[in-house]
TINU-146455 format. One record per residue: residue number from 1; residue in one letter; x, y, z of N, C-alpha, C in turn. Coordinates in Angstrom, 1 decimal. Example, Ala and Ser with C-alpha at 12.3 -4.5 7.8 and 13.67 -1.06 7.14 Angstrom:
BEGIN
<1,"a",<13.2,-5.7,7.8>,<12.3,-4.5,7.8>,<13.2,-3.3,7.8>>,
<2,"s",<12.8,-2.2,7.1>,<13.7,-1.1,7.1>,<12.9,0.0,7.9>>,
END
This chain:
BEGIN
<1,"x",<0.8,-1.2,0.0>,<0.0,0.0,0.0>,<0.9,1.3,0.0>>,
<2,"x",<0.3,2.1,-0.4>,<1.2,3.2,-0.7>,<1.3,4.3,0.9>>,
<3,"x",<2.1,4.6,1.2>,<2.6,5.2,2.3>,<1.5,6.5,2.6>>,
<4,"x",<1.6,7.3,1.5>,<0.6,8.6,1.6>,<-0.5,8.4,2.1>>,
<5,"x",<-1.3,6.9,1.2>,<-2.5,6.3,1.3>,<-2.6,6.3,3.3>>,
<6,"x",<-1.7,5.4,3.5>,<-1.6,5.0,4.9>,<-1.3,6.4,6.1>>,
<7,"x",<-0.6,7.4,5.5>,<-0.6,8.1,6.2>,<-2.2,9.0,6.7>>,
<8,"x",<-2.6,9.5,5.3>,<-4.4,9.9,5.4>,<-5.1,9.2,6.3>>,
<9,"x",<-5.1,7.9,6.1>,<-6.1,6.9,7.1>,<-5.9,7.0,8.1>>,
<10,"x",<-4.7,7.1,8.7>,<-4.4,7.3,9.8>,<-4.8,8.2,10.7>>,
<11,"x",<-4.3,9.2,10.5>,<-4.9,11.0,10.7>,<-5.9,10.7,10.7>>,
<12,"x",<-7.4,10.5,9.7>,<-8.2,10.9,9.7>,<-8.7,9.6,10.7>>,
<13,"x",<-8.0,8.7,11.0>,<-8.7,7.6,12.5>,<-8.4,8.5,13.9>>,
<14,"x",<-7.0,9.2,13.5>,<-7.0,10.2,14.8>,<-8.1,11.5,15.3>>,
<15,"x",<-8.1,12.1,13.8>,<-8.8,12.9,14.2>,<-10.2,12.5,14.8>>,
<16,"x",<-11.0,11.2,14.0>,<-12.3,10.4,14.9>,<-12.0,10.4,16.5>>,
<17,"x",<-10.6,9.8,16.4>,<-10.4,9.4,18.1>,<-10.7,10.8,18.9>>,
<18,"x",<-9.9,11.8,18.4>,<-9.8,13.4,19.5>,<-10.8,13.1,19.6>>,
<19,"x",<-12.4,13.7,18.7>,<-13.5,14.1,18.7>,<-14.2,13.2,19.7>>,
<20,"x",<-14.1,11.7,19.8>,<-15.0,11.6,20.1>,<-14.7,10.9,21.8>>,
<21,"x",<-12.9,11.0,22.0>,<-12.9,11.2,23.5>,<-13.3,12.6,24.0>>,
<22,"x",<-12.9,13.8,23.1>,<-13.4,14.8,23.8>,<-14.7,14.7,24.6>>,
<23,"x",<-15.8,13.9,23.5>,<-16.8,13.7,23.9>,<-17.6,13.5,25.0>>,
<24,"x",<-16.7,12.2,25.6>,<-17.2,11.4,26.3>,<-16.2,11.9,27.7>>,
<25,"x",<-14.9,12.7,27.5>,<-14.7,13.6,28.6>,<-15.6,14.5,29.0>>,
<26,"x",<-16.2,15.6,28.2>,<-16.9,16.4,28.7>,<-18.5,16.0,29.1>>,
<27,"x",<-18.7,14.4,29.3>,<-19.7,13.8,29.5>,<-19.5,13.4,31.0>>,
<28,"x",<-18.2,12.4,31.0>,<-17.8,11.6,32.4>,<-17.5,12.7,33.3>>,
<29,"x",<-15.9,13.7,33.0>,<-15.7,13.9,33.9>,<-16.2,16.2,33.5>>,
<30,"x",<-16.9,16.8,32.9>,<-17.8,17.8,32.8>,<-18.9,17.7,33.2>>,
<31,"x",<-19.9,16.9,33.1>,<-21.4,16.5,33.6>,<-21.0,15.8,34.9>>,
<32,"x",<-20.4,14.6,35.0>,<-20.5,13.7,36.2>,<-19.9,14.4,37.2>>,
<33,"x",<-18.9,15.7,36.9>,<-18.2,16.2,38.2>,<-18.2,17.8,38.1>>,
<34,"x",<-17.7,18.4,37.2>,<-17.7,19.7,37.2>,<-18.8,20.6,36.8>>,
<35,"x",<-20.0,19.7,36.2>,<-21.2,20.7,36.0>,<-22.5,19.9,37.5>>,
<36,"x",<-22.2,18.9,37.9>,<-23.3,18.4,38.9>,<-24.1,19.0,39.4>>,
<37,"x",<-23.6,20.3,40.1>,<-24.7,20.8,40.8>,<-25.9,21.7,39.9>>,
<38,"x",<-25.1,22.0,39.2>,<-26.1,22.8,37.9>,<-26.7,22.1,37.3>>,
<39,"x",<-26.8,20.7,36.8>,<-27.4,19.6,36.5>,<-28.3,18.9,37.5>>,
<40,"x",<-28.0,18.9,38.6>,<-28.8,18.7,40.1>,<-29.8,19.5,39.6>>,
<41,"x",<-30.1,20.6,39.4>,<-31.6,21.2,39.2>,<-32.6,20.5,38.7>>,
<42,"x",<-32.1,19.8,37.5>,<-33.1,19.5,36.5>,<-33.2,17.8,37.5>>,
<43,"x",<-34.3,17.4,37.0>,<-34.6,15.9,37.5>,<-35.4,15.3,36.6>>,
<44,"x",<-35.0,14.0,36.5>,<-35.6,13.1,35.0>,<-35.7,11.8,35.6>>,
<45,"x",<-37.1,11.5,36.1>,<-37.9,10.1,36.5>,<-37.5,9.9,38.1>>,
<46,"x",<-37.2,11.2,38.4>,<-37.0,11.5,40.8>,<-35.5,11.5,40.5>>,
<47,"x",<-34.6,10.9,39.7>,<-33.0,11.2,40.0>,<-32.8,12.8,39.7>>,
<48,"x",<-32.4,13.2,39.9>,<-31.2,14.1,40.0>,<-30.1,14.4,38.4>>,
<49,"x",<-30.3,15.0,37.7>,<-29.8,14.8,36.0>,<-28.3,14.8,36.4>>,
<50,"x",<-27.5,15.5,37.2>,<-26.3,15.1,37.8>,<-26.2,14.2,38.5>>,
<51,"x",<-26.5,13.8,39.2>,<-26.2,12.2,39.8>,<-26.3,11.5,38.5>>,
<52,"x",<-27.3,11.4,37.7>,<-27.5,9.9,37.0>,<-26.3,10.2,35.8>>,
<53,"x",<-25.9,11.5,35.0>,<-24.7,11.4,34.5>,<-23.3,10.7,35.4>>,
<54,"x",<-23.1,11.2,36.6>,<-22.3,10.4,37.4>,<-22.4,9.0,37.2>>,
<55,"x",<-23.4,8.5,37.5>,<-23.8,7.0,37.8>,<-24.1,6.6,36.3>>,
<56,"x",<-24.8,6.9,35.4>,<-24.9,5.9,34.3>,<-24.9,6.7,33.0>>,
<57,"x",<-25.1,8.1,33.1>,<-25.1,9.2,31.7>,<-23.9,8.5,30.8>>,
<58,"x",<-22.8,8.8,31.5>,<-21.0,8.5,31.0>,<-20.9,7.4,30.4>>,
<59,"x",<-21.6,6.0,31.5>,<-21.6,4.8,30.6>,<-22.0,4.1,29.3>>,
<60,"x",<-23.3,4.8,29.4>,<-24.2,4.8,28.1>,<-23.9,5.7,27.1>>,
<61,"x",<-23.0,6.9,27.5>,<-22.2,7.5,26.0>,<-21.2,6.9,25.9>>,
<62,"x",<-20.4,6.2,27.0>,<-19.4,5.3,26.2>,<-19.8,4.0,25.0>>,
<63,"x",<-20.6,3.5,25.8>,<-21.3,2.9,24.7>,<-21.6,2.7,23.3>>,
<64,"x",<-22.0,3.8,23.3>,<-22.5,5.1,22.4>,<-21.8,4.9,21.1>>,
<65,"x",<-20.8,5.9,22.1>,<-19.2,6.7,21.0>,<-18.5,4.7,20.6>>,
<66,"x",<-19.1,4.1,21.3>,<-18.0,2.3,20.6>,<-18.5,2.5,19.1>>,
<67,"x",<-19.9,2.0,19.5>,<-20.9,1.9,18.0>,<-20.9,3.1,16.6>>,
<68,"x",<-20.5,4.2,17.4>,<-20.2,5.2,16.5>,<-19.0,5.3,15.8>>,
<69,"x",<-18.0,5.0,16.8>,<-16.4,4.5,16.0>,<-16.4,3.6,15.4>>,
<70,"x",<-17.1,2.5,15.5>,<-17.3,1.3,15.2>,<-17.6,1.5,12.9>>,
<71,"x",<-19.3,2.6,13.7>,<-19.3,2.5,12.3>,<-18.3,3.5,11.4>>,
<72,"x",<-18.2,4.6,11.9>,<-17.1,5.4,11.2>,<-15.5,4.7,10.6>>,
<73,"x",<-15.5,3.9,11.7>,<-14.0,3.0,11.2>,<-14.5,1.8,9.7>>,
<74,"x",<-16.0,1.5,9.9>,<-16.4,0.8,8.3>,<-16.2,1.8,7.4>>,
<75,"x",<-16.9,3.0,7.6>,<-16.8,4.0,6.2>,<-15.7,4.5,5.8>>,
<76,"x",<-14.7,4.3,6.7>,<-13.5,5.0,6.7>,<-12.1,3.9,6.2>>,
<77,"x",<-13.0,2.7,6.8>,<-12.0,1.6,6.0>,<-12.5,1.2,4.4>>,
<78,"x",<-13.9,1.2,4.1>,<-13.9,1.3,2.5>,<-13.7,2.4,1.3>>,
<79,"x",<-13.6,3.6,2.6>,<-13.1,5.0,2.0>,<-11.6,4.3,1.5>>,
<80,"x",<-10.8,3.6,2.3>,<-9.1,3.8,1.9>,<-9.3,2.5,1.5>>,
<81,"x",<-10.1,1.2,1.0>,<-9.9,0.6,0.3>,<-9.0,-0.8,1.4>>,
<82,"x",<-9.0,-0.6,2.6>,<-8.7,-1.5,3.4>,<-10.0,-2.7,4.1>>,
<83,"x",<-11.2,-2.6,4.0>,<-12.0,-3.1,4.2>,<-12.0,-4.7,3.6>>,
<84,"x",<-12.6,-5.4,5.0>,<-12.6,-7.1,4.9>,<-13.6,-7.4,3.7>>,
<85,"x",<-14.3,-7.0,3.6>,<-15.3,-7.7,2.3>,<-15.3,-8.1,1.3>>,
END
């Protein structure tokens, strides 16, 4: 494979990665810790919209962001022609 090819894919799997830890940083540790009490206002089914980011918001966008990498890393491997199919 051609080097330039490999360098593109690359990068552009990085730049996925920044974006979508950013993501899930400003989920776990912005919502679950540094916005809490401001979130504490709101309440969704008697919890507390801060507590339940603490306790399960973070989890469920990790989840999230897998299936979203997941698919992005398909489109991005038939983009560069590396794809199992």
């Amino acid at each position: 494979m051609d080097t330039d090819l490999r360098k593109k894919y690359w990068n552009e799997n990085l730049k996925y990665l920044s974006i979508l830890l950013a993501i899930w940083f400003l989920v776990s540790y912005g919502f679950g810790i540094l916005l809490v009490d401001e979130l504490n206002t709101i309440r969704i089914g008697g919890f507390k919209l801060g507590f339940w980011f603490a306790q399960q918001g973070s989890i469920y966008v990790f989840v999230i962001l897998i299936f979203v990498y997941v698919r992005l890393m398909n489109k991005l491997d038939k983009k560069y022609g590396f794809n199992e199919d």
